[in-house]
DRENKOLGU-634217 format. One record per residue (C-alpha): residue in three letters; chain; x, y, z. Coordinates in steps of 0.001 Angstrom, whole numbers. Layout:
BEGIN
{"ALA", "A", {X, Y, Z}} ...
END
This chain:
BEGIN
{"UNK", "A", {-27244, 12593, 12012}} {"UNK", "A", {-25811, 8744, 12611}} {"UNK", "A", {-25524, 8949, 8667}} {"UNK", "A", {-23269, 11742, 8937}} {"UNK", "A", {-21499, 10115, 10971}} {"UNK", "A", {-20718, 7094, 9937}} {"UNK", "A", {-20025, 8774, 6174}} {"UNK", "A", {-17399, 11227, 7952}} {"UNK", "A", {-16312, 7797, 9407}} {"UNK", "A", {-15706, 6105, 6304}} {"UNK", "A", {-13836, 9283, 4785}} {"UNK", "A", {-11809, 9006, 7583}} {"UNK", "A", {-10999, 5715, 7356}} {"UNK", "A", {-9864, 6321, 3818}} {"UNK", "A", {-8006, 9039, 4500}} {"UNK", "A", {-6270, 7249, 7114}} {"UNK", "A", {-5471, 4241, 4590}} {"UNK", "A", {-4208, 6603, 1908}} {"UNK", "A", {-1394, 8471, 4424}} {"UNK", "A", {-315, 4984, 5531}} {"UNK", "A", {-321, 4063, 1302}} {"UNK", "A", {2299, 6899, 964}} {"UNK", "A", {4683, 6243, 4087}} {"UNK", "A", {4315, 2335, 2648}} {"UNK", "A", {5580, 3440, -801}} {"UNK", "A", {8110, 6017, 891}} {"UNK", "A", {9802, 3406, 3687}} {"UNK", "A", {10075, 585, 310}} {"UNK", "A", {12290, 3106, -1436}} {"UNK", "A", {15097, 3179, 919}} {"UNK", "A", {14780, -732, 125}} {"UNK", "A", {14268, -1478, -3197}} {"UNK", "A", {16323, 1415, -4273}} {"UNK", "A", {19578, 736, -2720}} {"UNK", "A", {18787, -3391, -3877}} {"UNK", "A", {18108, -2335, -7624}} {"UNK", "A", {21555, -201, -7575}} {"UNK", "A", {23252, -3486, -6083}} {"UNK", "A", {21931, -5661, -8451}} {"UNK", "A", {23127, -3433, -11199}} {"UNK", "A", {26810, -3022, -10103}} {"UNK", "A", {27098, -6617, -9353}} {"UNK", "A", {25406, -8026, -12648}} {"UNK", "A", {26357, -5036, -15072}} {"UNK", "A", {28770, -2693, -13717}} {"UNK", "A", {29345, -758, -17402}} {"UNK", "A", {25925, 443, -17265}} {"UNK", "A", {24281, 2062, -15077}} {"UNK", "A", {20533, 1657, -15338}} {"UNK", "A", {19321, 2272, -11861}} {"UNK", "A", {19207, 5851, -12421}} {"UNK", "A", {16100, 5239, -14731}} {"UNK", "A", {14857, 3162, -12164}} {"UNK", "A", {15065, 6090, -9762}} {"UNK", "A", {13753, 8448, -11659}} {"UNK", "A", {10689, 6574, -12491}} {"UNK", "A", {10626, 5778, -8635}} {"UNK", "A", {10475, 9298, -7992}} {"UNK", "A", {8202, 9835, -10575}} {"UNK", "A", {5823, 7293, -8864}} {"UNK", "A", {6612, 8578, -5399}} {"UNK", "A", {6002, 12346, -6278}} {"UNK", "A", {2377, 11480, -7656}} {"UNK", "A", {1819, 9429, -4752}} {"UNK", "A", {2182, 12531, -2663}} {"UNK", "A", {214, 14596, -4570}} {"UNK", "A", {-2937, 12342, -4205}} {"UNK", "A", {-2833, 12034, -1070}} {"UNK", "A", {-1377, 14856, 133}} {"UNK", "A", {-1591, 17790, -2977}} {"UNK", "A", {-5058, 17337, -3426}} {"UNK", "A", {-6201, 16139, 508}} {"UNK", "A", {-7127, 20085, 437}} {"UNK", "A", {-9128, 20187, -2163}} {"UNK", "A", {-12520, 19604, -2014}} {"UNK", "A", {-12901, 19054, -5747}} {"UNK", "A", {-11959, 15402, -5768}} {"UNK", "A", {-14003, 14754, -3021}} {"UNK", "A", {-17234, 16807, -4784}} {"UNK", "A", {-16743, 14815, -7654}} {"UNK", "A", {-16435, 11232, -6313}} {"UNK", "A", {-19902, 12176, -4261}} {"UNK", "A", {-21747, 13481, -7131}} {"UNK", "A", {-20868, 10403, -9184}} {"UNK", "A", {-22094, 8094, -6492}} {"UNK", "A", {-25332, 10403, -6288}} {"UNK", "A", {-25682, 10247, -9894}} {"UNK", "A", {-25034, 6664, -10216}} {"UNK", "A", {-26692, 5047, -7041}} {"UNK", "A", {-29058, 7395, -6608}} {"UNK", "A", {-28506, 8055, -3539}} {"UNK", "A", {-31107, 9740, -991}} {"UNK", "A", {-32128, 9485, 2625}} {"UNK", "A", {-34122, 6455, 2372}} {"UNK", "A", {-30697, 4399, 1187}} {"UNK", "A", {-27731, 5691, 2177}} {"UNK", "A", {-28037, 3743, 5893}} {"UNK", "A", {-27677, 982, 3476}} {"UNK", "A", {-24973, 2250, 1159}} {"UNK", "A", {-22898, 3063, 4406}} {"UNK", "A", {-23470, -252, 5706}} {"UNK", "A", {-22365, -1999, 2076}} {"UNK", "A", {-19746, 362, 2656}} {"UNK", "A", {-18408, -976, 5886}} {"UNK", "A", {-18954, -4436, 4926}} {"UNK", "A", {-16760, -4323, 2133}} {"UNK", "A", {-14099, -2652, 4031}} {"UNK", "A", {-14017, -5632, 6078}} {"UNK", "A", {-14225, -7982, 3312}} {"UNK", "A", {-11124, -6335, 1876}} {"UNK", "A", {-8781, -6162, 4868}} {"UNK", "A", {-9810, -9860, 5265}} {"UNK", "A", {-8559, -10306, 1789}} {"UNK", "A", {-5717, -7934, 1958}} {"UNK", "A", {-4547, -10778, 4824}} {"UNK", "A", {-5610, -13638, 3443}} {"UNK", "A", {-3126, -12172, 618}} {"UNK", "A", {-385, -11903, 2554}} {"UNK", "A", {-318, -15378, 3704}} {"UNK", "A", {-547, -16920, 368}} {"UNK", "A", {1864, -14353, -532}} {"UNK", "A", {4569, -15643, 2359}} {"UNK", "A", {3574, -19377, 1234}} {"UNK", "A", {4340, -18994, -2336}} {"UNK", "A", {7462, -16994, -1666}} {"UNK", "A", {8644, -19800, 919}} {"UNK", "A", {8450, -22557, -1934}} {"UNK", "A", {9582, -20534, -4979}} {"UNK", "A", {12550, -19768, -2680}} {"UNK", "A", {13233, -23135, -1905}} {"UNK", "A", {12727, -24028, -5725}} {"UNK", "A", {15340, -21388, -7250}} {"UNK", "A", {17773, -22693, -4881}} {"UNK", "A", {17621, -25716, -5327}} {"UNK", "A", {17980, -25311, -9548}} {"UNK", "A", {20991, -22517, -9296}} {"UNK", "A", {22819, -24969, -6656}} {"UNK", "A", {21952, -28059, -8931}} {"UNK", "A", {22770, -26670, -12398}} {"UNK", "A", {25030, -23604, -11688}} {"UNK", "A", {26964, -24258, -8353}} {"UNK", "A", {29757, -21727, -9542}} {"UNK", "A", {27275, -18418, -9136}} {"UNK", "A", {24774, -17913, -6709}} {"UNK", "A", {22357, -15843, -8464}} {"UNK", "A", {19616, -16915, -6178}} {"UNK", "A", {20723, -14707, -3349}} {"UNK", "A", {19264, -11846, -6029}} {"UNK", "A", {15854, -13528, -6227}} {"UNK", "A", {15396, -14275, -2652}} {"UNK", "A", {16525, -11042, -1654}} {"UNK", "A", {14340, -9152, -3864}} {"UNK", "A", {11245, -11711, -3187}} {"UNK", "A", {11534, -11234, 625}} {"UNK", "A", {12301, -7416, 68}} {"UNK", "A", {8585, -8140, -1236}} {"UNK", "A", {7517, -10297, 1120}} {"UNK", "A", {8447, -7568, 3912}} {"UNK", "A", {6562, -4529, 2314}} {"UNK", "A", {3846, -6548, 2000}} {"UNK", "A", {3804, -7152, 5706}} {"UNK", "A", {4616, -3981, 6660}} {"UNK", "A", {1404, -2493, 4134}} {"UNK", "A", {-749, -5250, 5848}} {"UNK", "A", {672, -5537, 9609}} {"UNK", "A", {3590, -3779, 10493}} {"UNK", "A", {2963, -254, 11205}} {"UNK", "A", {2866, -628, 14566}} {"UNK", "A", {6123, -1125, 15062}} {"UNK", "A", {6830, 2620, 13517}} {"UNK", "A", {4141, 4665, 15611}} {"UNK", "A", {1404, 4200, 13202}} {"UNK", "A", {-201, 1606, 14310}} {"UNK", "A", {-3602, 1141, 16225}} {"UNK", "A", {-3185, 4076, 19008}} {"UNK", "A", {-1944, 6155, 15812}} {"UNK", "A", {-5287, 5344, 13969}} {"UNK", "A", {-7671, 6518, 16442}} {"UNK", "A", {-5800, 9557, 17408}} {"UNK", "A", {-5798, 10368, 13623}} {"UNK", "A", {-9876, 9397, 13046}} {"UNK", "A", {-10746, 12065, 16030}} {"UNK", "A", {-8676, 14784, 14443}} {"UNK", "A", {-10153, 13916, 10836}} {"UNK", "A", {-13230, 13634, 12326}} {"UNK", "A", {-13140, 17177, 14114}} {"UNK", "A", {-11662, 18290, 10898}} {"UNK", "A", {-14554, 17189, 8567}} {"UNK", "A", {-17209, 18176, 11607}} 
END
């Protein structure tokens, strides 16, 4: 039964990751968007190229929703994934306590990384700031084309955040996860 469990947990926890992917990828188009159409009207107002950006955008978005939200009813995916692992790991009684405990342990292992990617992340972006400053202002004082790199790498920097951090701040943060794990769970139960 604690197998159960803890496997229903883990599915949860997933699931849970994968809504918060979407509403990640959905909040950074009402960013990037509206900066890709800026950077094309200032740079190269004849042509208008954004639209293929937002079309491919779209493109990205609408599969986005379909994985996790098309096909969250389906059992199929979920069916398949399981009989892979079965059929790969061999999985039976005896070694799925361990399997689930791998599991969790590389969970943590990733969100540690996922962190520890941020910060480099912020770090590099700091100093590559300073760096493209300093050569537009040095060599090309007349246009300030740096404003459209630091914009667009701390546009970056702030998803990034947000994916690792920030959902709290919109309603989805901590209190939002467990309320969400007890209805998944009662949902998979």
């Amino acid at each position: 039964m604690q197998n159960i469990n803890h496997s229903i947990n883990l599915k949860v926890k997933k699931r849970i990751k994968d809504i918060k992917g979407f509403y990640t990828h959905l909040f950074s188009t009402f960013l990037i968007i509206p900066f890709l159409i800026f950077i094309n009207l200032k740079t190269v107002p004849q042509f208008h190229w954004f639209w293929f950006a937002i079309i491919a955008w779209c493109i990205g978005l609408t599969i986005h929703w379909i994985n996790v939200y098309g096909l969250s009813n389906n059992n199929f995916k979920e069916k398949w994934k399981q009989n892979q692992l079965k059929e790969f790991v061999g999985l039976n009684n005896q070694n799925e306590t361990q399997y689930i405990q791998e599991q969790y342990f590389l969970v943590a292992k990733k969100q540690t990384k996922e962190i520890k990617g941020f910060y480099i992340h912020f770090f590099i972006t700091l100093i590559s700031s300073a760096i493209i400053i300093f050569i537009n202002l040095q060599f090309m004082p007349s246009f300030h084309f740096f404003w459209f790199a630091v914009g667009g790498m701390f546009i970056a920097i702030f998803l990034h955040w947000f994916g690792v951090f920030g959902f709290d701040v919109f309603g989805m943060g901590k209190s939002w996860e467990e309320n969400k794990i007890k209805e998944l769970i009662n949902k998979y139960k």
